[in-house]
C-alpha positions in Angstrom: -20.0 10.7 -12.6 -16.3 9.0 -12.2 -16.8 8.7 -8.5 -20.6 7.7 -8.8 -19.6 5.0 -10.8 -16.3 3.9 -8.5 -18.5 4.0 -5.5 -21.1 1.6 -7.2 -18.3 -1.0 -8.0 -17.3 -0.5 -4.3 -20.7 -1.5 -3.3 -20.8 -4.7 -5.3 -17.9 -5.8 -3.2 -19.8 -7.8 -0.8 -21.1 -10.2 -3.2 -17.6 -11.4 -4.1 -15.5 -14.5 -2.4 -11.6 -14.2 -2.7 -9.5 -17.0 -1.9 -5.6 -16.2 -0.7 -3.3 -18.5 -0.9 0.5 -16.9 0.8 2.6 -16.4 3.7 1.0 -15.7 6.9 2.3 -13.4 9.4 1.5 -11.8 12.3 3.1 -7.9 12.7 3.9 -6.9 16.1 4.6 -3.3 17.4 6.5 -2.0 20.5 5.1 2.0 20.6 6.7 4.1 22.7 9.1 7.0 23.2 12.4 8.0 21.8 14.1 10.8 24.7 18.2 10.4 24.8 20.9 8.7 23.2 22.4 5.1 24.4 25.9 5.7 26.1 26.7 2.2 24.7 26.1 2.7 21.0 24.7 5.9 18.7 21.0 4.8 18.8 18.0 6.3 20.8 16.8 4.5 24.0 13.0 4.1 23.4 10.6 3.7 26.2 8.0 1.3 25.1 4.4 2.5 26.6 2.7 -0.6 24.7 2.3 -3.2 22.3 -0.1 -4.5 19.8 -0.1 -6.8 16.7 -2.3 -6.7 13.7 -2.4 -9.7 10.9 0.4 -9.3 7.9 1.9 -10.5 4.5 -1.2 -12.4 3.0 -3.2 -11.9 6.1 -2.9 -8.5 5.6 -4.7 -8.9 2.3 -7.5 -11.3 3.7 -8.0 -8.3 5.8 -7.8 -5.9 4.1 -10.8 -7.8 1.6 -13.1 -8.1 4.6 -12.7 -4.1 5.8 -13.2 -3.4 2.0 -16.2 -5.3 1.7 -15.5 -8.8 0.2 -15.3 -12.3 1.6 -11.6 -13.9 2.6 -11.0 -17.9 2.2 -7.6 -18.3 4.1 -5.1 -20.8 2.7 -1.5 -20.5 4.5 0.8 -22.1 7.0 1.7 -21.3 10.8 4.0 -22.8 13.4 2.5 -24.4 16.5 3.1 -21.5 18.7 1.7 -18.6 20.3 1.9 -16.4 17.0 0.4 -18.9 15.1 -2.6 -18.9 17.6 -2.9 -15.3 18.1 -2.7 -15.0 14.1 -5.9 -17.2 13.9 -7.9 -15.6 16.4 -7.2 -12.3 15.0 -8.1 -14.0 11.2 -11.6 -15.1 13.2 -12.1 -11.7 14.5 -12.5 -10.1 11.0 -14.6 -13.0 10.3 -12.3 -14.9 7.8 -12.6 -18.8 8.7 -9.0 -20.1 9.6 -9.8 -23.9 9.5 -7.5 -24.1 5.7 -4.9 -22.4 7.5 -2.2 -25.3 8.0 -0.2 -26.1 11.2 3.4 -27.0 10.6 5.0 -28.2 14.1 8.3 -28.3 12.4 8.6 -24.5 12.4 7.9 -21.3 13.5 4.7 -18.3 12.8 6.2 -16.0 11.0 6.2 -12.6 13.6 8.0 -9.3 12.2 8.3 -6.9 15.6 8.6 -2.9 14.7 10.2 -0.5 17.4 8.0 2.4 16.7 9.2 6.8 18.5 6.1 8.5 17.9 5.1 8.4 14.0 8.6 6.9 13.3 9.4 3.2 12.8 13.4 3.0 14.3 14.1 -1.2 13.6 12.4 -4.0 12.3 13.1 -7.5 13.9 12.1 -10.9 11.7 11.5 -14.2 13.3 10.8 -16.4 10.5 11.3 -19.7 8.5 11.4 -19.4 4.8 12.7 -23.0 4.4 9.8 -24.8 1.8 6.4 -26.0 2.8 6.4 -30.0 3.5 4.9 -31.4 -0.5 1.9 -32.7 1.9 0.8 -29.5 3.3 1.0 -27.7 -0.4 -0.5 -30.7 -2.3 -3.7 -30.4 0.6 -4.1 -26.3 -0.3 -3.8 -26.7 -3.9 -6.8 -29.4 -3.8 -9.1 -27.5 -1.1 -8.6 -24.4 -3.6 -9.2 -26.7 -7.0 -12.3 -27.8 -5.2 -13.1 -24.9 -4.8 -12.7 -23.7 -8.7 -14.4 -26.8 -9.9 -17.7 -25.9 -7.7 -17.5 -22.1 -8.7 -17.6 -21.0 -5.3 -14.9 -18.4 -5.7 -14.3 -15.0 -7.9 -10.9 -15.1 -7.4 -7.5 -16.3 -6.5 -5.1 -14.2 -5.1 -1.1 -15.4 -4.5 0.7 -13.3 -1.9 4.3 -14.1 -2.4 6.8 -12.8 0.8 9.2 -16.0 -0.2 8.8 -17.7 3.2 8.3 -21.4 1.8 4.6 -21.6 1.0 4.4 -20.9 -2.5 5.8 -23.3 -5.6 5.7 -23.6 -9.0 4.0 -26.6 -9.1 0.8 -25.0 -6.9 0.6 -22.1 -9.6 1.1 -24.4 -12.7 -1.8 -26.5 -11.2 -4.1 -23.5 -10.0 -4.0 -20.6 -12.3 -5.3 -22.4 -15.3 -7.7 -24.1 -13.5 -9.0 -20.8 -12.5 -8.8 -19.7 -16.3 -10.8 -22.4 -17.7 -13.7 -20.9 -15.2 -13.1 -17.6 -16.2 -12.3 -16.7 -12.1 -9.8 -14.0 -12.3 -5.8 -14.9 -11.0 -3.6 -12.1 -9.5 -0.2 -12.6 -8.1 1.7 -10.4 -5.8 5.3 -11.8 -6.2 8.6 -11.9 -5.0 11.5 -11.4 -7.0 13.6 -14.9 -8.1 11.2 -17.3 -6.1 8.4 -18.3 -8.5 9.2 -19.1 -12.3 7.2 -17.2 -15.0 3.5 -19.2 -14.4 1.6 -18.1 -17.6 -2.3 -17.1 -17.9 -2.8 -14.6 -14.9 -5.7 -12.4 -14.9 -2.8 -9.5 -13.5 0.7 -9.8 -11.8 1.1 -6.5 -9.1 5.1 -5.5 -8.0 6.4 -2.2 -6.9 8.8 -0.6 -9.3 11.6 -2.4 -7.3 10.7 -6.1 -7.9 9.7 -5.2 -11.2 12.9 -4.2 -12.5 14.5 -7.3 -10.3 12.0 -9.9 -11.8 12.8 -8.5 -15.4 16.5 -8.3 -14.5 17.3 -5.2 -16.0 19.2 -2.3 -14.8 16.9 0.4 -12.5 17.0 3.8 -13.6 16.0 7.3 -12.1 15.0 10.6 -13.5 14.2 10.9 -17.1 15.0 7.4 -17.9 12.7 5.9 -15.3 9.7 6.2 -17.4 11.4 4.5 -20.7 13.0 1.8 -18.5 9.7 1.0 -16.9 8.4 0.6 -20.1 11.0 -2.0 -21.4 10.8 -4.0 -17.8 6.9 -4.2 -18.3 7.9 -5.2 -22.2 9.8 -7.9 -20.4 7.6 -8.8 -17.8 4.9 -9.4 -20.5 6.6 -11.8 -22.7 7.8 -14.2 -19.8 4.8 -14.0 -17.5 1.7 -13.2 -20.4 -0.2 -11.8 -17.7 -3.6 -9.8 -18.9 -2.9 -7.1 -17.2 0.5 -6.4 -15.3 0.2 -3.1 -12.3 3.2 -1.5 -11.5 3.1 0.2 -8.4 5.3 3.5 -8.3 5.3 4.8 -4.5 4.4 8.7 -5.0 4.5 9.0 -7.9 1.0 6.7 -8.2 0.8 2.8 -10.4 1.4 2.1 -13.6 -1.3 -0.3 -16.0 0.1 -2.3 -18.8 -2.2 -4.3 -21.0 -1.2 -7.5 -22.8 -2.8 -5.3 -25.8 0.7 -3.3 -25.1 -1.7 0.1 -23.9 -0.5 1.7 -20.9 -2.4 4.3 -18.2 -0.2 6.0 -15.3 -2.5 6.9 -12.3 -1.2 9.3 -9.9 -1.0 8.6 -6.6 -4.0 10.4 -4.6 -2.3 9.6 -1.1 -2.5 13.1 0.8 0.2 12.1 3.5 2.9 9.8 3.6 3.8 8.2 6.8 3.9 4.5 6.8 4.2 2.7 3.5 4.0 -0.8 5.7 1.0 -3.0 3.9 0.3 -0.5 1.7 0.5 -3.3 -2.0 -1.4 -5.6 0.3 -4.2 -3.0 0.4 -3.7 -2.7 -3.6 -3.8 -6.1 -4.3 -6.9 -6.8 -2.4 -8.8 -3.4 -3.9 -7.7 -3.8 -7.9 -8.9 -8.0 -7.3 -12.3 -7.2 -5.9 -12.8 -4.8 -8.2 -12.3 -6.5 -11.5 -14.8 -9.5 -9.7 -16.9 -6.6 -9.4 -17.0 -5.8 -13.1 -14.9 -3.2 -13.0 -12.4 -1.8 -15.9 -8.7 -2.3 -15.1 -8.2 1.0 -15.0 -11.1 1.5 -12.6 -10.2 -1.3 -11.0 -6.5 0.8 -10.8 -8.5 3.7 -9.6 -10.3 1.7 -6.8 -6.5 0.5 -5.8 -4.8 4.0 -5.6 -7.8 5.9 -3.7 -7.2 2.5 -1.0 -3.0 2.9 -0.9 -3.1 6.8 -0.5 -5.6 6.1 2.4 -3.2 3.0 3.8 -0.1 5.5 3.6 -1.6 8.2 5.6 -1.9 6.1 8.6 1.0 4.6 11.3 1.7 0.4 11.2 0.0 -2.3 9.0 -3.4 -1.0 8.6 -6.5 -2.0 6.6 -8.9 0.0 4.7 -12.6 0.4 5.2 -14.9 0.8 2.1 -16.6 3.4 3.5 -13.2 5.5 3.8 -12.6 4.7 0.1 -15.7 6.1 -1.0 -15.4 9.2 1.4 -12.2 10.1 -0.6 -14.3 9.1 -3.8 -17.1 11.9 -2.7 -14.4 14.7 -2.3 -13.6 14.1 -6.3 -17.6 14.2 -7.3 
């Protein structure tokens, strides 16, 4: 009856419109073959046999809600470059309209470039600019998406932080109560040290790592973990208020915390690991269109886990189809 249930909410996906406002990138991966040693330095030679790029950071996530069922509303910022142009056709191809998707000629398209050997990723390569967003291009997102609120036409907000110069203070402060006078759900995927606590999120969603970094407290392992985590998310909760705060804990599945101070630990249901790349994109976007759905949180949580463990099983930044979520679901009814 669990599953029944989690594969109804899954179906109610497609009624729901998600706006995501973050840092655009496009991902970009050199496959090929790892066969002898450089005689110049202790690294493999790898003969590339092709390349391919796929949409990442918060575009990741826009995908990752289409494949899953929902509707995407793009708000980010490209260069006025190749990437940027390739990043917006790819948006269109997945049906997400790229026209709130703002052109800065002042800097680059943020492009990260993987050297994958068969199944393994050897180097990562960033081309980016993280200096801030010009106030003109923020102040023009943060209206289009309070427009937006004030007509009702979205279920949700979602804020993918990767600190590349999109995101302020002063575009939460102005958007997330907004959203809550509306009663349309906020969720914020940060990054440690760039945003200052906003409060009146619907749910705030780190990995154990930026957790214990946003709290500022020492990280632990072993029998402490579980106590520590406890006091970051205690910490977490006074500065930030958020209604519900999901901790996401690699294999060992997500943790839920409740402003109401309950807790539920889901364990992971990934089957293999062997690309964690976009992976609390794919959570983000599941636990946000769930709760528009009418789900629980901890169904909501559910919904997110059964996504990741798919996400993880697979090579590069990939998105998740509903129907392969609910496949997973059937094996549990």
């Amino acid at each position: 009856m669990k599953a029944n249930k989690l594969i109804s909410l899954i179906d109610r996906f497609r009624e729901k419109r998600i706006a995501v406002i973050g840092d655009l990138m496009l991902d970009v991966y050199l496959w090929g073959r790892a066969t002898r040693i450089s005689p110049e330095a202790p690294v493999p030679v790898v003969s590339i046999d092709r390349t391919s790029s796929c949409l990442g950071g918060a575009a990741n996530v826009m995908r990752n809600l289409v494949t899953l069922g929902g509707s995407a509303l793009a708000f980010g910022m490209i260069g006025d470059d190749a990437d940027g142009r390739e990043l917006c056709r790819q948006l269109a191809e997945y049906g997400i309209n790229p026209e709130s998707v703002c052109v800065d000629p002042m800097r680059q398209t943020t492009h990260k470039q993987r050297v994958i050997a068969g199944t393994q990723q050897l180097l990562r390569v960033d081309h980016e600019d993280a200096s801030p967003a010009p106030a003109r291009l923020r102040e023009a997102i943060t209206e289009k998406v309070l427009a937006l609120i004030a007509a009702g036409e979205i279920d949700a907000v979602i804020f993918e932080d990767y600190d590349k110069g999109l995101l302020s203070d002063e575009m939460l402060s102005a958007i997330v109560p907004a959203a809550a006078r509306r009663g349309i759900i906020t969720a914020l995927d940060p990054k440690p040290g760039n945003l200052s606590p906003v409060q009146g999120l619907t749910v705030i969603k780190p990995n154990r790592q930026e957790a214990v970094a946003m709290a500022a407290l020492p990280n632990h392992s072993g029998h402490e973990a579980e106590m520590e985590l406890d006091r970051v998310a205690e910490r977490l909760q006074q500065q930030w208020a958020p209604e519900y705060l999901l901790i996401s804990l690699a294999a060992e599945g997500m943790a839920l915390y409740r402003r109401n101070g309950t807790k539920t630990v889901i364990p992971t249901r990934a089957r293999e690991v062997f690309d964690v790349s976009g992976a609390g994109d794919t959570v983000v976007a599941a636990f946000t269109l769930a709760l528009a759905a009418g789900a629980t949180p901890a169904e909501a949580a559910e919904i997110g886990n059964y996504a990741a463990g798919i996400v993880v099983g697979k090579v590069g930044t990939v998105p998740v189809a509903a129907d392969e979520v609910k496949k997973e679901l059937n094996r549990e009814n």
